[in-house]
N, C-alpha and C positions, 0 to 999 in steps of 0.2 A: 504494500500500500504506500503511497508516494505519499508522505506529511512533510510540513514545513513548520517549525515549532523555531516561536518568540519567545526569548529570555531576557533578562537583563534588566527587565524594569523595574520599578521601586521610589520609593519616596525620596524627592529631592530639593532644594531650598533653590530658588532662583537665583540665576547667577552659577551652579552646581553646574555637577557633567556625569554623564551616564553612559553606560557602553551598550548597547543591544546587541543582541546575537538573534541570528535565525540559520537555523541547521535542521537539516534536510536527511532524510530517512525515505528509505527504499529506492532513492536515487539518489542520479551522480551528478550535485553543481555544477559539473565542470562545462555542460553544455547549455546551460539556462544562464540568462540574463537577469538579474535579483532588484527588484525595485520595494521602497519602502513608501509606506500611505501613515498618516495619521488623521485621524476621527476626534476631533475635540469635541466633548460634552455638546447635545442638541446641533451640532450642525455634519453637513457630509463629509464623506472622506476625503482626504486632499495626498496628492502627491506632491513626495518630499524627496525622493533623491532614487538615483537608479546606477548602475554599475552593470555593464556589457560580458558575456560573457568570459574573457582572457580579465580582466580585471582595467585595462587598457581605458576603457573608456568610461567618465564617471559624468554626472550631472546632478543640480541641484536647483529648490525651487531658492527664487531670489534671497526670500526672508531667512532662510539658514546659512548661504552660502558663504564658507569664509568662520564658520560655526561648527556645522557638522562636516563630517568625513565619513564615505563608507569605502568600506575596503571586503577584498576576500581572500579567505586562504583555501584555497579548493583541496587541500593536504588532508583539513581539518571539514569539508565538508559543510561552512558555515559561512556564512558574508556579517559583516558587523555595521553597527550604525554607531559612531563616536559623536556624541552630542555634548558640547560645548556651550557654556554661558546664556543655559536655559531662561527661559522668557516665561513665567504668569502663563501666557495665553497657549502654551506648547505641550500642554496638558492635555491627554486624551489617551486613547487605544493608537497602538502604533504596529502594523501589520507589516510583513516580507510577503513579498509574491514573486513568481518565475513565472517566466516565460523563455517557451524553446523554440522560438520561429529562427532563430539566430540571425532575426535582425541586427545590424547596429544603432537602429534608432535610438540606443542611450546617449550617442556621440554630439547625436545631431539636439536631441531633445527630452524631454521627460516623458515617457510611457504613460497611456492611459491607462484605468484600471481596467479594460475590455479585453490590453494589450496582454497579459498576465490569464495564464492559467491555473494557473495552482496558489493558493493562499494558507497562510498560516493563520491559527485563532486568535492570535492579536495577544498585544500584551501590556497593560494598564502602565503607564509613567502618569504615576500623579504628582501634581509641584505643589509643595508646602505654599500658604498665602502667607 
């Protein structure tokens, strides 16, 4: 069964930094492309950053970039999301998804969520007020 399972989250004081993981069971990263969504409290979900499959190409939505970092170690099976001098409003569900068309449209752009196949149950980063 192909899962994608989010870790890493946990309560953090604005201004803090938090690492996510999303690793990947019954298959192999190495040919999917790993983008990351977050769902803040009552509104939809937004795309935040995406990373091609060799690790080569990365992308990010404006308000993080320069903040977050994603990266992968395909060794380990897992792509990480390094978040950086959290914001109040960055609070929500934060999901990994793959996609294996082996497009490079992370080069060019950020992925929609349509673009993605496979998703993980998400995984709660709540910020201290």
């Amino acid at each position: 069964q192909l899962q994608l399972v989010e870790s890493g989250g946990g309560l953090v004081q604005p201004g803090g930094s938090l690492r996510l993981s999303c690793a990947a069971s019954g298959f192999t990263l190495d040919y999917y492309a790993i983008g990351w969504f977050r769902q803040a409290p009552g509104k939809e979900r937004e795309k935040i950053s995406c990373i091609s499959k060799s690790g080569v190409s990365t992308n990010y939505v404006d308000s993080v970039r320069g903040r977050f970092t994603i990266s992968r170690d395909n060794a380990k099976n897992t792509v990480y999301l390094q978040m950086n001098s959290l914001e109040p409003r960055e609070t929500g569900i934060y999901y990994c998804a793959a996609d294996s068309s082996g497009s490079d449209r992370c080069r060019r752009l950020l992925p929609n969520e349509n673009d993605y196949e496979y998703w993980g149950q998400g995984n709660q980063v709540p910020l201290a007020s």
